[in-house]
N, CA, C and O atoms as CSV, one atom per row, in Angstrom:
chain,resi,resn,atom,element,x,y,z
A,1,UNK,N,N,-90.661,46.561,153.367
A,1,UNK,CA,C,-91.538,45.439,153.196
A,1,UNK,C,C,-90.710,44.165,153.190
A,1,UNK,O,O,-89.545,44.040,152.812
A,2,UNK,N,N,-91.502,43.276,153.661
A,2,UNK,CA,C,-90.528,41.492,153.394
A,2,UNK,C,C,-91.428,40.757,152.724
A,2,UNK,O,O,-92.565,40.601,153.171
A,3,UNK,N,N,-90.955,40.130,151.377
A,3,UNK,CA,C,-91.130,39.038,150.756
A,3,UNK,C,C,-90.443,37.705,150.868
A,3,UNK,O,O,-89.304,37.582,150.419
A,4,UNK,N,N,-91.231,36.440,151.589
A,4,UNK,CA,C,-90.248,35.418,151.908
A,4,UNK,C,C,-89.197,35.498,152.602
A,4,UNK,O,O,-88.175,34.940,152.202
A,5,UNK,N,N,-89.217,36.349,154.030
A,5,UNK,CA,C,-88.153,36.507,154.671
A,5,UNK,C,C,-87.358,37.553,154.070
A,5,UNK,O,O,-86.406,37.988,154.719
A,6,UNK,N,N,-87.602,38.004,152.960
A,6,UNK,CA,C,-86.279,39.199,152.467
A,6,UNK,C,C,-86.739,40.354,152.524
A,6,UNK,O,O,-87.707,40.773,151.890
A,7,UNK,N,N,-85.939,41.065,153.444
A,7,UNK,CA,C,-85.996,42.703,153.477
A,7,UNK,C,C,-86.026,43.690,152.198
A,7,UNK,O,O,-85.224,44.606,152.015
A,8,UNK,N,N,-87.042,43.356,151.390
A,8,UNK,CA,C,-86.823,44.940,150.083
A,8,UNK,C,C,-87.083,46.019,150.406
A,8,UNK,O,O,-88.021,46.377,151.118
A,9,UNK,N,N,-86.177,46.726,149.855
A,9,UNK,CA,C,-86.442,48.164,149.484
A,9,UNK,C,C,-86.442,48.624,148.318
A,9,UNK,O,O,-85.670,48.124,147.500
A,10,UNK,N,N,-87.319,49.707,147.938
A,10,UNK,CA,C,-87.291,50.129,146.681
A,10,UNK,C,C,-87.019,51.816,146.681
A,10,UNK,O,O,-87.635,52.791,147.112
A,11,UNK,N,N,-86.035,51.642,146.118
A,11,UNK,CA,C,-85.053,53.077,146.490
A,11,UNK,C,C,-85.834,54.003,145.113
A,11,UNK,O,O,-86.709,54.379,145.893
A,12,UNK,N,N,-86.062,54.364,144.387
A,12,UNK,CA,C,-86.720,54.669,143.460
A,12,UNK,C,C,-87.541,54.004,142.274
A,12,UNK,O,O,-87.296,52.825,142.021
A,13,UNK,N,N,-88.440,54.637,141.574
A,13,UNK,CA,C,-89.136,54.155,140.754
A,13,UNK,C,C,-90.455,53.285,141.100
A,13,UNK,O,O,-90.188,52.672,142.134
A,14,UNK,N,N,-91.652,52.999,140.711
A,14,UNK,CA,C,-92.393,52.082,140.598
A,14,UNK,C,C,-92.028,50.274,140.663
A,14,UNK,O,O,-91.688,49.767,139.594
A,15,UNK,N,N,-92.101,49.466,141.770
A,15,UNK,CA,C,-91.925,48.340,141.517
A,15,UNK,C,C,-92.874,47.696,142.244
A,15,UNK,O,O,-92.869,47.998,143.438
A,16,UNK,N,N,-94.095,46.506,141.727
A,16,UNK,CA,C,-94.895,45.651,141.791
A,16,UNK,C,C,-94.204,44.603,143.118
A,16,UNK,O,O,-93.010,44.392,143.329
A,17,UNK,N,N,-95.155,44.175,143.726
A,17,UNK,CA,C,-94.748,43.035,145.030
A,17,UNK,C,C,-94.407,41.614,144.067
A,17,UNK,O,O,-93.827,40.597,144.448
A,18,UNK,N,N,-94.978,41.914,142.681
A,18,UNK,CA,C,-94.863,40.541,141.856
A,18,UNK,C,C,-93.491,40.979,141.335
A,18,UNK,O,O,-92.624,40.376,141.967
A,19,UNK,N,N,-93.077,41.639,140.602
A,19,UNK,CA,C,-91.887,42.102,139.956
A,19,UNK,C,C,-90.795,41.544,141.275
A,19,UNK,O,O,-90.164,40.487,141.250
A,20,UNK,N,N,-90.786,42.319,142.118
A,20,UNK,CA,C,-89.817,41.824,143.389
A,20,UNK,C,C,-89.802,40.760,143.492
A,20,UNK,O,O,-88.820,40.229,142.974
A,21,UNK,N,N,-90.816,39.821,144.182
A,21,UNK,CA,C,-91.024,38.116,144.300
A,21,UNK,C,C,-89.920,37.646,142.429
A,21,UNK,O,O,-88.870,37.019,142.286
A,22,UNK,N,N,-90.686,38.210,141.562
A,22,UNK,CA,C,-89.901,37.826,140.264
A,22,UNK,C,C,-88.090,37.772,140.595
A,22,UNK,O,O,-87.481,36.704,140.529
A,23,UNK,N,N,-87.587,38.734,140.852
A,23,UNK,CA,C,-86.063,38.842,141.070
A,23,UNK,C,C,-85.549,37.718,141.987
A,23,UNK,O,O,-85.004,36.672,141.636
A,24,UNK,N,N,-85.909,38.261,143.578
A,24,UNK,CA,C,-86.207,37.642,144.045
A,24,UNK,C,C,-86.085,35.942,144.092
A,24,UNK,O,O,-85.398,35.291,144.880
A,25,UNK,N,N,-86.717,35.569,143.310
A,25,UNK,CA,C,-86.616,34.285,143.308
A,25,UNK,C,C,-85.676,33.406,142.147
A,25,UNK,O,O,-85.436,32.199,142.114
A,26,UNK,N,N,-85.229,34.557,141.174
A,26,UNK,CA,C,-84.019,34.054,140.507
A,26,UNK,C,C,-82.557,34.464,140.993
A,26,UNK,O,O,-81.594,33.943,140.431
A,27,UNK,N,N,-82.407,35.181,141.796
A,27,UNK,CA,C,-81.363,35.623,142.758
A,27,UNK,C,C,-81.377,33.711,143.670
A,27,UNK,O,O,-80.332,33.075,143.805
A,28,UNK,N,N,-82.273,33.364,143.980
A,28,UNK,CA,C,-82.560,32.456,145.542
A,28,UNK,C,C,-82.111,31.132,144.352
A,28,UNK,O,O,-81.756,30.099,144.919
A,29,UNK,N,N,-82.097,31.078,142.781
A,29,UNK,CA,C,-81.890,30.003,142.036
A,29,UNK,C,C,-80.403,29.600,142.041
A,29,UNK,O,O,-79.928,28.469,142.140
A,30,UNK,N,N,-79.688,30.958,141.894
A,30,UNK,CA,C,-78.864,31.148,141.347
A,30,UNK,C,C,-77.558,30.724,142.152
A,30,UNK,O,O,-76.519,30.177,141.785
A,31,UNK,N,N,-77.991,31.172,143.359
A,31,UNK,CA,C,-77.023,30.584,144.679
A,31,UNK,C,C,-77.895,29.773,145.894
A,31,UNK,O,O,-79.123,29.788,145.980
A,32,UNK,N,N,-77.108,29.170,146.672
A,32,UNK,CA,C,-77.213,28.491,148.045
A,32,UNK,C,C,-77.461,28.980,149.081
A,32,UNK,O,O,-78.112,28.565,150.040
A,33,UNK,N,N,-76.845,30.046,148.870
A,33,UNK,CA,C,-76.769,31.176,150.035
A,33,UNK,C,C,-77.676,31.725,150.495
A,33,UNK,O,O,-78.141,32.274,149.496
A,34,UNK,N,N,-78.587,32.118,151.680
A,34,UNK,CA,C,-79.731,32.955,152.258
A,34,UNK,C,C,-79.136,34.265,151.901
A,34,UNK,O,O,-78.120,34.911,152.157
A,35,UNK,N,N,-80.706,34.419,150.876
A,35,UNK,CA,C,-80.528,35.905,150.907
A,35,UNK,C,C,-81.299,36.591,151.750
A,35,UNK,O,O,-82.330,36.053,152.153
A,36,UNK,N,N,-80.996,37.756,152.131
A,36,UNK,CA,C,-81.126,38.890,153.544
A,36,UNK,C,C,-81.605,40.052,153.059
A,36,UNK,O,O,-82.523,40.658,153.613
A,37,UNK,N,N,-80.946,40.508,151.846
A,37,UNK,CA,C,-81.991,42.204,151.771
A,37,UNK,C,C,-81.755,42.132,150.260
A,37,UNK,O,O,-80.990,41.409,149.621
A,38,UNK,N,N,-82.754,43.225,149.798
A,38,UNK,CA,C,-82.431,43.180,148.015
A,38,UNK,C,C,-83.311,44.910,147.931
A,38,UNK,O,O,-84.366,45.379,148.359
A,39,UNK,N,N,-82.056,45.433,147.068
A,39,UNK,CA,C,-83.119,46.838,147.179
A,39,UNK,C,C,-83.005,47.266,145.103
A,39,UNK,O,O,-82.148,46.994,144.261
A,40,UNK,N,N,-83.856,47.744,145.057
A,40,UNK,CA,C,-84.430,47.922,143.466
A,40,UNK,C,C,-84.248,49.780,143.083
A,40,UNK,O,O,-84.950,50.675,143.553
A,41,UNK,N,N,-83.752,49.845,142.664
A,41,UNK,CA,C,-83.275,51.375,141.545
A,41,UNK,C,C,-83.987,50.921,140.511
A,41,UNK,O,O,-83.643,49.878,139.955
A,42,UNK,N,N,-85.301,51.769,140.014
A,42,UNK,CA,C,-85.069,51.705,138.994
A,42,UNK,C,C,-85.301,53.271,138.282
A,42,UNK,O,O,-85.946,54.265,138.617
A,43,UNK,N,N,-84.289,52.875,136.955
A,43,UNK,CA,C,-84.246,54.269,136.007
A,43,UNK,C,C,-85.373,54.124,134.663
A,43,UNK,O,O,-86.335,53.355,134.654
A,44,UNK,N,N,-84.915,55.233,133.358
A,44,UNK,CA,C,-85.692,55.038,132.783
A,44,UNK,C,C,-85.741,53.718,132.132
A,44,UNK,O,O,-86.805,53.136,131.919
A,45,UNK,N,N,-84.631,53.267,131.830
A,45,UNK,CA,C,-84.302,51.829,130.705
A,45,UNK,C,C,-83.807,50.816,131.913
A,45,UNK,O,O,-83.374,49.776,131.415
A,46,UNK,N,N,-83.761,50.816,132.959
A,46,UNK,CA,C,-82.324,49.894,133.433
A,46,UNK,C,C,-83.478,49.992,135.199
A,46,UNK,O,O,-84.109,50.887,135.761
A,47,UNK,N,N,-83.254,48.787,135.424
A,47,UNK,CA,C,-83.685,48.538,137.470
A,47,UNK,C,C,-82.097,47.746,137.591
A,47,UNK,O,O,-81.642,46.855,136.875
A,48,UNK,N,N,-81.471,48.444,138.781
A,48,UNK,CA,C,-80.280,48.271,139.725
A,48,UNK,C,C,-81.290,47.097,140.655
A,48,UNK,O,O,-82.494,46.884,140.795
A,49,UNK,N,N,-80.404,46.698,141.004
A,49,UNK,CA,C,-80.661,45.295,141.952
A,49,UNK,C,C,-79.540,45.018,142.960
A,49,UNK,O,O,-78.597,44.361,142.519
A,50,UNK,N,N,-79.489,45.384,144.159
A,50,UNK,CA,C,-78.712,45.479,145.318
A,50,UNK,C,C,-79.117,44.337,145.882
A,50,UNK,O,O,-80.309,44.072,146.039
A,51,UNK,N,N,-77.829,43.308,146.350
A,51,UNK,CA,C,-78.672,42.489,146.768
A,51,UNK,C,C,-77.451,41.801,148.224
A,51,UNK,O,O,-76.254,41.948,147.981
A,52,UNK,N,N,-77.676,41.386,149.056
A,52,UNK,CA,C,-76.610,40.862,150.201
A,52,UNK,C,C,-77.297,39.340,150.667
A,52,UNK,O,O,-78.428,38.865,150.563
A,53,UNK,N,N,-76.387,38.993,151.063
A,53,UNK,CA,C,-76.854,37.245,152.029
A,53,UNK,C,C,-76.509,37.149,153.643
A,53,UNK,O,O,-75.828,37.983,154.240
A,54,UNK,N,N,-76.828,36.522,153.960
A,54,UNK,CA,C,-76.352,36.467,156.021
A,54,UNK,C,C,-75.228,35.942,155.617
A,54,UNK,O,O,-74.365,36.814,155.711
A,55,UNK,N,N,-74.628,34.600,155.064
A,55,UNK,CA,C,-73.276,34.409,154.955
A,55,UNK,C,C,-72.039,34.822,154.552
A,55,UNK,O,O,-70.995,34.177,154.652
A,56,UNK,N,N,-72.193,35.997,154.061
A,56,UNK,CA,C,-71.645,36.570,153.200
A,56,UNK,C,C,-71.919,38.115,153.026
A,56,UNK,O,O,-72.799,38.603,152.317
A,57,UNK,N,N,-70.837,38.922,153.946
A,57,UNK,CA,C,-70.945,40.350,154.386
A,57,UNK,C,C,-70.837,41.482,152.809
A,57,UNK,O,O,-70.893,42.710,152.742
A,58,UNK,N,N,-70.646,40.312,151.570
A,58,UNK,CA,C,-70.455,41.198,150.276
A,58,UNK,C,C,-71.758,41.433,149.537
A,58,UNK,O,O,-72.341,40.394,149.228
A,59,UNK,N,N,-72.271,42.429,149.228
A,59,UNK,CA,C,-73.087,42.841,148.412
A,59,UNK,C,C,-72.895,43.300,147.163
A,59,UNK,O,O,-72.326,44.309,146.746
A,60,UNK,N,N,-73.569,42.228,146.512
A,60,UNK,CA,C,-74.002,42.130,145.076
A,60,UNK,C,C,-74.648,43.006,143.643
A,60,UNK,O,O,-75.835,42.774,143.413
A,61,UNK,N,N,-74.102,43.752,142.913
A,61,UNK,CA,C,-75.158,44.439,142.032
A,61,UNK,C,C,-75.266,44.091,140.858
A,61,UNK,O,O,-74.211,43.909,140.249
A,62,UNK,N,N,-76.529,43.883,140.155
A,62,UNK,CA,C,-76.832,44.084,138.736
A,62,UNK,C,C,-77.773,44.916,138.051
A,62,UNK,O,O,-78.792,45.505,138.413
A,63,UNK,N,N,-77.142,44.804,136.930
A,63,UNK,CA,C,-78.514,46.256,136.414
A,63,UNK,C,C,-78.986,45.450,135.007
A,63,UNK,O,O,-78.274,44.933,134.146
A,64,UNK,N,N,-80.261,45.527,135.088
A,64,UNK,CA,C,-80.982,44.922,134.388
A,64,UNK,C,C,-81.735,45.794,133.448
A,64,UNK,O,O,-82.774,46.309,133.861
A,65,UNK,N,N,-81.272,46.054,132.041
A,65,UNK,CA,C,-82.020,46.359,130.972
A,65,UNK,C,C,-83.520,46.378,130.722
A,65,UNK,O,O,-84.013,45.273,130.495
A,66,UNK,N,N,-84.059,47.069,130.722
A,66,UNK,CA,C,-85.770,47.201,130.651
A,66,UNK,C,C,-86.663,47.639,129.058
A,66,UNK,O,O,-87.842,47.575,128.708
A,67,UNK,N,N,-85.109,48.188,128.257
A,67,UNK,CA,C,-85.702,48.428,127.255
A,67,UNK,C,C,-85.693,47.448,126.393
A,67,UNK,O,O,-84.664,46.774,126.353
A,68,UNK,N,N,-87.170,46.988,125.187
A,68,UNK,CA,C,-87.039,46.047,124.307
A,68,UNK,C,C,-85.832,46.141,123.735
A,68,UNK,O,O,-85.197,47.195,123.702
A,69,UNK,N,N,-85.219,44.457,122.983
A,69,UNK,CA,C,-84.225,44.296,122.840
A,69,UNK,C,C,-84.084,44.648,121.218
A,69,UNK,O,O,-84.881,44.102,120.456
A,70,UNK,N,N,-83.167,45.475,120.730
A,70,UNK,CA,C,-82.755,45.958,119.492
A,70,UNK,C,C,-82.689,44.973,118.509
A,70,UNK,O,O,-81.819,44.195,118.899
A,71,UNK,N,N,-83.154,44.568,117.401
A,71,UNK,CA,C,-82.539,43.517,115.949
A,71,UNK,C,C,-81.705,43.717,115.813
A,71,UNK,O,O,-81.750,44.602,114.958
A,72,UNK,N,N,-79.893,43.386,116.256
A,72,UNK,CA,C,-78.964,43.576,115.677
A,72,UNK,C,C,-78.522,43.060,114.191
A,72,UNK,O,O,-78.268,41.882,113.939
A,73,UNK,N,N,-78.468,44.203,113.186
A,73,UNK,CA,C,-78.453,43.924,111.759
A,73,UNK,C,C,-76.556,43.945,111.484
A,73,UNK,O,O,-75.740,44.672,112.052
A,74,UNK,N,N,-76.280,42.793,110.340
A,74,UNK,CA,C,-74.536,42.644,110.135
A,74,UNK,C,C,-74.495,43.804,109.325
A,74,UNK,O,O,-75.456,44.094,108.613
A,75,UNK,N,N,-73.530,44.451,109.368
A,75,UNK,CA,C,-73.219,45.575,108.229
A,75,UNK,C,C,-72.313,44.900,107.362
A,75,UNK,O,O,-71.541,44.055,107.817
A,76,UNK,N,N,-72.336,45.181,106.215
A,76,UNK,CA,C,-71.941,44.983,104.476
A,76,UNK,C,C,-70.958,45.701,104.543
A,76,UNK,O,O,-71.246,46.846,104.890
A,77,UNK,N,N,-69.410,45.439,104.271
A,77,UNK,CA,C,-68.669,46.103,103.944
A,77,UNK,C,C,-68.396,45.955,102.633
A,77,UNK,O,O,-67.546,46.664,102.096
């Protein structure tokens, strides 16, 4: 499928055309660069995010946490 010119794929898991557009468009914030393809893993806690540009033959990964975020409590020594 293409969103805005970008080739996704979704290599596993359930992912929404809105969720994608979501990435997607903070990937396109983040740099200058045309992005070209972006493909989505996702596991049980965590979506992988593959992502490449036309200028730039290096491809990119992050993995993005899905589970709510823990109260980290100080421990008392």
């Amino acid at each position: 499928m293409f969103i805005d010119d970008v080739r996704v794929i979704v290599e596993k898991g359930p992912l929404s055309a809105e969720d994608a557009k979501y990435y997607i468009d903070r990937i396109r914030r983040s740099t200058k660069l045309t992005l070209k393809k972006v493909a989505f893993r996702r596991g049980d806690a965590y979506l992988d995010i593959r992502y490449s540009f036309e200028e730039n033959p290096l491809e990119r990964i992050r993995r993005v946490d899905l589970a709510p975020e823990v109260s980290k409590k100080a421990a008392s020594r």
